[in-house]
N, C-alpha and C positions, 0 to 999 in steps of 0.2 A: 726686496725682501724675499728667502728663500722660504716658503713652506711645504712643510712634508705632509701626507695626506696621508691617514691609516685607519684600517678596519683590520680588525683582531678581534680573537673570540667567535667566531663565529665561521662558517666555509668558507675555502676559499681566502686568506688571507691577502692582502696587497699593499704595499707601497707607492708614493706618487709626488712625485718633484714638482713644484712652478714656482719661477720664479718672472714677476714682473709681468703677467698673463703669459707665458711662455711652457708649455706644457716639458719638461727636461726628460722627465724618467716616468717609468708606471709598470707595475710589473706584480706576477704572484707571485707568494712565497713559496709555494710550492715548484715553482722550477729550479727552484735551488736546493732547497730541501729533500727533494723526490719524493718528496710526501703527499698522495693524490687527496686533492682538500684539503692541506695543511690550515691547522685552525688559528698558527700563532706565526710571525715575523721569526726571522733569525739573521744571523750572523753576516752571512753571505749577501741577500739585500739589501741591508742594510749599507755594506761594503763598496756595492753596486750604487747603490742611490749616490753615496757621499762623495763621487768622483764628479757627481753635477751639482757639489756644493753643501754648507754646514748648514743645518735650517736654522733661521732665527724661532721659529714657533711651526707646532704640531697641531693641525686638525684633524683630530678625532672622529668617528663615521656615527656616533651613536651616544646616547645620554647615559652612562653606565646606572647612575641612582634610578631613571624610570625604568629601565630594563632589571635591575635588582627588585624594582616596586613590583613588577608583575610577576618575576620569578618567586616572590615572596607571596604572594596575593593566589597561586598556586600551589604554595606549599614546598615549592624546590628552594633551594642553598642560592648565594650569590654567586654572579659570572665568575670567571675564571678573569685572573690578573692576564692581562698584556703583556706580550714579552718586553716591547722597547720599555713599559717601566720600570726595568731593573733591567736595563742595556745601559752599560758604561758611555757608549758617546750621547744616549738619549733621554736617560731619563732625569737629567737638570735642566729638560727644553722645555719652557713653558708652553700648557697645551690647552686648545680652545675645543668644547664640545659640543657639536652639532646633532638635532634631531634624526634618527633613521632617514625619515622618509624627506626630511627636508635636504638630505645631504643625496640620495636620489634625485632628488629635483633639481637639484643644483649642478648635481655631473651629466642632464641633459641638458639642460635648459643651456648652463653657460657654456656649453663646448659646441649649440647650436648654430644657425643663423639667421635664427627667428629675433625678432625685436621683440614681439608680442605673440604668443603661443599659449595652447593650450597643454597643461601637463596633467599626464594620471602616471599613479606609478601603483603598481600593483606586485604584490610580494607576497610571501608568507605571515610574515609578521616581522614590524618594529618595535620599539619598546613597548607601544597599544596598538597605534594604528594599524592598519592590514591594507585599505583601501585609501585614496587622498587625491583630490585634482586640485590645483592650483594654480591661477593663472600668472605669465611671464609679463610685465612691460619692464622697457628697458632696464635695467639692473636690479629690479625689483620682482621678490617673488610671493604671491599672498595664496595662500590655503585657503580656499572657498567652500570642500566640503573634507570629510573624513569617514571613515566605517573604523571601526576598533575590532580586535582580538575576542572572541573569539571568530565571526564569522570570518571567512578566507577562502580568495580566489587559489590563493599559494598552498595551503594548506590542502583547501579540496583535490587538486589534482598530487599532491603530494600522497594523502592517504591515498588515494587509489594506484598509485605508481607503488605501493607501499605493498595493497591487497594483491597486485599481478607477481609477486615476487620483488619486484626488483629494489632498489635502495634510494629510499625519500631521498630529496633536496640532493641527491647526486646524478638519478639517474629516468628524472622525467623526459627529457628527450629521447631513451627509448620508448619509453611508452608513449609516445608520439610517433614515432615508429612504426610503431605494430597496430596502430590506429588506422595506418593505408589497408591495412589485412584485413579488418575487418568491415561485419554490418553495421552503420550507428540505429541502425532502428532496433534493433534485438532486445539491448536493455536498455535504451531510451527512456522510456516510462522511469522506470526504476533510480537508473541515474538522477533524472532530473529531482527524483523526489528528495534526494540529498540534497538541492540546492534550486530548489524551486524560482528563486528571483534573487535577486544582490543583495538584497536584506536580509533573507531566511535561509539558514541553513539546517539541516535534521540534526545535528550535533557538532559538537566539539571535537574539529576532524585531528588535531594535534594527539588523541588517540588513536587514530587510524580508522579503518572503518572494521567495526566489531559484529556490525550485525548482517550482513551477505551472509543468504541461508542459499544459497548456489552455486553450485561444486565451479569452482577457478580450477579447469584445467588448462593443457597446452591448449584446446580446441576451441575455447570460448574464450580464452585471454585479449586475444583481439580483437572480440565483439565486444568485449569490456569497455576495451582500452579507448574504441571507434567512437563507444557512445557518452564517454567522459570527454572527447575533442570535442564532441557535438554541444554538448551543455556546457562545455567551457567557454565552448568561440560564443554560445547565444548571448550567455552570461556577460560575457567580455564584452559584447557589440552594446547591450543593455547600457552597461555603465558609460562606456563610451559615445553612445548617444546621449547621456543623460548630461555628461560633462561639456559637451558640445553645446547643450542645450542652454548650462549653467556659464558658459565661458563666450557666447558667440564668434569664435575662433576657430579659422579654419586648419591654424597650424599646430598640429601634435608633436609634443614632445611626450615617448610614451619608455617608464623606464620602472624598474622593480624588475626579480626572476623572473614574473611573467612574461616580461619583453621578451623572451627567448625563445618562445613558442613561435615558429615562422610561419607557422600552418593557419594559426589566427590569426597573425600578422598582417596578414594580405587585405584582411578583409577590411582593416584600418582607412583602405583608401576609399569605401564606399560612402565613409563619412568624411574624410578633411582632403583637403585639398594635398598639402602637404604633412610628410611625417617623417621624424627625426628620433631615432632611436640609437644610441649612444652606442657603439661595437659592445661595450661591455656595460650593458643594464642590469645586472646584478650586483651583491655584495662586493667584491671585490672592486669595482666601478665606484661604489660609492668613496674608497679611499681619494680619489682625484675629487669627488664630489664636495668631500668635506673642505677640499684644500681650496677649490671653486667655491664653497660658501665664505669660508673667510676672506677671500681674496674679494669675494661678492660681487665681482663684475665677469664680462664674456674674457674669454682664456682663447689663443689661439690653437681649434684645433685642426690641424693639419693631415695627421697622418695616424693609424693606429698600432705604428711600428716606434714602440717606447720602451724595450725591455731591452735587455742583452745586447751586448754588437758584435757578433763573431764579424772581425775586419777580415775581409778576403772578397775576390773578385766573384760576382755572381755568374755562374759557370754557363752560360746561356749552351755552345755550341754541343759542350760534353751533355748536360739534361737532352738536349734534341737527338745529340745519336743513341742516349738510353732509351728514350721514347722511340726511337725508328727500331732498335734492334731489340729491345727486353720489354718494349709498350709500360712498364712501369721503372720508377725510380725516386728516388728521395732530394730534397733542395732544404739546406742548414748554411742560412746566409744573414749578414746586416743584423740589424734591432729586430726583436723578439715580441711578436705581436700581443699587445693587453687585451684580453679576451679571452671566452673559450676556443674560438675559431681557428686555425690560423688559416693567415693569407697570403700564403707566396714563400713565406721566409722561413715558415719550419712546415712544411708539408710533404709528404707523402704526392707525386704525379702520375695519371694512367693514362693509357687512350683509352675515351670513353668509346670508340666502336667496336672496342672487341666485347662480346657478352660474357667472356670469361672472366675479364677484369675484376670486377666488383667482389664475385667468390673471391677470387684472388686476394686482394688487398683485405677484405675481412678474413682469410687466415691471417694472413700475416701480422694483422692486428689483435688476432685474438679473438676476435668478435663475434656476436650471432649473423649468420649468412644472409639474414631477412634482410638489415643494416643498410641504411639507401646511402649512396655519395654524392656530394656537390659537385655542380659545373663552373668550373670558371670559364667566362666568355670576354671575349673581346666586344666592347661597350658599344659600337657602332656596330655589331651583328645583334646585339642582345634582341632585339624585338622581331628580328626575323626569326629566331631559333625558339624564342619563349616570349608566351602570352601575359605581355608587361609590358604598362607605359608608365615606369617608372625605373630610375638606378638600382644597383642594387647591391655596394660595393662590399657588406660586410655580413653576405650570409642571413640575409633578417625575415626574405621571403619566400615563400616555397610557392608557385606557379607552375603552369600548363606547360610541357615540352610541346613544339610544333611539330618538332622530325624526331620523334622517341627511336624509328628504326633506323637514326643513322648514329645516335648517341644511348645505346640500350644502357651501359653501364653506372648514366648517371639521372635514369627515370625513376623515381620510386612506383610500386605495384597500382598505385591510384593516378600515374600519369603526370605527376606534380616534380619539381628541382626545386632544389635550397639553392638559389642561383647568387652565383658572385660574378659581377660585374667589372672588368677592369676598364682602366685609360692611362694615360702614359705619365699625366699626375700622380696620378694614387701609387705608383710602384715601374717605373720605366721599365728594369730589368724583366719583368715577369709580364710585362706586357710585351717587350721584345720578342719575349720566348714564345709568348702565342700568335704573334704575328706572324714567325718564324714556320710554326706547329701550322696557323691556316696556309700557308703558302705551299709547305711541304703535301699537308694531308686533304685539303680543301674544306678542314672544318675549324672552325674556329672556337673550338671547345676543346679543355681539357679535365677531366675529374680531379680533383684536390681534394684531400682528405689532411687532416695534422700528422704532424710526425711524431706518432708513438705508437703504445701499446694501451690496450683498454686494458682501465685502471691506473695507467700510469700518468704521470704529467708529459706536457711538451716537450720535447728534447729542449734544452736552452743553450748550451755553452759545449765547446770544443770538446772537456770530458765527455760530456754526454755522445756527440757525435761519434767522437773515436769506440767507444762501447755501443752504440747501435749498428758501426761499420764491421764489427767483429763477432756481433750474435744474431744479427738479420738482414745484412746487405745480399750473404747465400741465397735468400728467400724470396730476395727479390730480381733476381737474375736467372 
């Protein structure tokens, strides 16, 4: 049985193929649409998806009637229709409808390789829920506790990414960011008083924060920002021990936009043993999630290269002499990675020992100059170079560099990497290249950044490449 897995209506849009636990396709609709955040599926995905097969039935990421219930119970209109329900090849496919948060659960737990796990997933808000742990035994997944709407982990850090200027539910990772910049003791007090414990919060952050009687300027933005990671990660650790408590399990499965924070992330291992965080713990994740509930058993996950396939030979030797002679370059190769990250296949490459670099690649991208970059390491140097005894293949952690002055480019100001971990599983080609890169330069790191422009989507498909080779390849040479 082929099922299509979709979330629509909301950021972030995606599609997601399985067939027979066999994960086929997964992909956003914004790298076809160049729509950053595209809220709806189109044409082109859809296109894309059907080359891996006609589905017999659609799962759905979300209960439309209790998400209209709350939107109603506030006073707003109903969602917005779906595209595929007035898409000619889709909308005579009968469709099954999964809970938010249980279709979260569901696109960790089963693309895990836990039997038995403990799951939290933490978001903004589902159709009520906000907060949820649930414990995993084999194919079975049961809800043991919930927090509802309005209090929010997702929410609280959204207002405040909201009050620093920048754009809710798109653009919290910078304000993660500029949290290395700053003091968290400054407005610590103050912060916490918005979210005193997991249960209480000062208000209804879904309006933002209204009452800061203290001037947000450029100067104190990052003491802001400092002291909302600080009452985030306590927050976070709180409930997470609490789940721990309620699951006696030391295995996490931990999924919701919150997973995206890498900076809290870390701290995940001081309570479980192990943790399994889905590359894409967000909304658009959830589209696989749903298709993994209906399927309702473990899905084989492999690899997180499931979008797009530009066919062409991965360029190992030409990337190496770009890196020896222009220290940055661009790689648009194979399947197109599910996620916000990318990992090899559409990235943006620098030597991280030049201290130039970093400036560098955030012009080019358009970006604030603060903007820290990830290191990809070769997986048998990883714990020499960075304070970690753990993998780290999909960008989830941010850790201690040990030689910051031989890799300046990819230290953020507080001394920490959003470290990616290769081995010759996960992606041969790009492990070649780094083996290639430590042998030449005698470091076995190289910065990766996604290939694009902020605000824009990932480059996906040959169009795209040919138009980046002809308006920023200059830029990078």
């Amino acid at each position: 049985m082929i099922i299509y897995g979709i979330n629509e209506t909301t950021h972030d849009s995606a599609l997601s193929v399985i067939k027979n636990g066999e994960i086929l396709f997964a992909s956003h609709s914004e790298r076809y649409s160049k729509v950053k955040n595209d809220w709806f599926l189109n044409q082109e995905i859809i296109n894309n998806a059907f080359e891996y097969g006609v589905p017999d039935v659609i799962a759905y990421y979300e209960n439309p009637f209790l998400k209209n219930l709350r939107l109603f119970f506030r006073g707003g209109k109903g969602g917005d229709v779906p595209y595929f329900k007035t898409n000619s090849l889709l909308k005579n496919i009968p469709v099954k409808y999964f809970k938010h948060h249980y279709s979260h659960a569901s696109a960790g737990y089963f693309t895990s390789k836990f039997k038995n796990a403990t799951i939290v997933v933490l978001d903004s808000i589902g159709e009520f829920n906000t907060s949820s742990i649930w414990l995993g035994n084999d194919n079975k997944i049961k809800k043991i506790y919930s927090q509802n709407y309005p209090i929010s982990f997702g929410l609280f850090y959204s207002a405040f990414t909201k009050l620093l200027g920048l754009e809710p539910n798109k653009e919290e990772y910078i304000m993660m960011g500029m949290a290395g910049y700053g003091n968290p003791e400054k407005y610590y007090n103050k912060v916490n008083s918005y979210f005193p414990n997991t249960k209480k919060q000062k208000y209804n952050f879904h309006k933002g924060i209204y009452d800061w009687d203290e001037l947000v300027d450029e100067q104190n933005k990052f003491d802001i920002a400092a002291s909302v990671q600080k009452v985030y990660e306590e927050r976070m650790m709180e409930f997470m021990l609490y789940a721990y408590k309620k699951t006696k399990c030391k295995n996490l499965v931990f999924m919701g936009g919150c997973a995206l924070n890498c900076s809290a992330n870390t701290l995940l291992w001081k309570i479980f043993d192990n943790v399994w965080i889905m590359p894409n713990p967000g909304d658009a994740g959830s589209s696989l999630g749903a298709a993994c509930a209906l399927y309702n058993d473990f899905v084989n996950w492999e690899t997180p290269y499931l979008g797009y396939d530009i066919k062409k030979t991965y360029p190992i030797d030409n990337i190496l002499n770009n890196l020896k002679t222009d220290k940055i370059t661009a790689v648009a190769y194979g399947r197109a990675e599910f996620g916000p990250r990318a990992l090899g296949n559409r990235s943006i490459l620098a030597d991280p020992r030049d201290p130039d670099i970093k400036d560098k690649v955030n012009e080019i991208k358009n970006r604030e100059l603060f903007r820290p970059f990830a290191p990809i390491v070769l997986e048998e140097y990883s714990k020499q170079w960075f304070d970690m005894e753990f993998d780290s293949p999909y960008m989830q952690y941010a850790v201690k560099c040990k030689k910051p002055n031989l890799i300046p480019s990819v230290v953020h100001v507080d001394g920490t990497s959003r470290v990616q971990t290769i081995n010759k599983k996960q992606n041969k080609h790009l492990y070649e290249l780094l083996f290639k890169w430590n042998e030449y330069s005698g470091v076995p790191v190289l910065l990766n950044t996604s290939l694009n422009i902020k605000n824009e989507p990932l480059l996906n498909d040959e169009i795209d490449i040919n138009k980046w080779i002809i308006k920023y390849k200059k830029n990078i040479n």
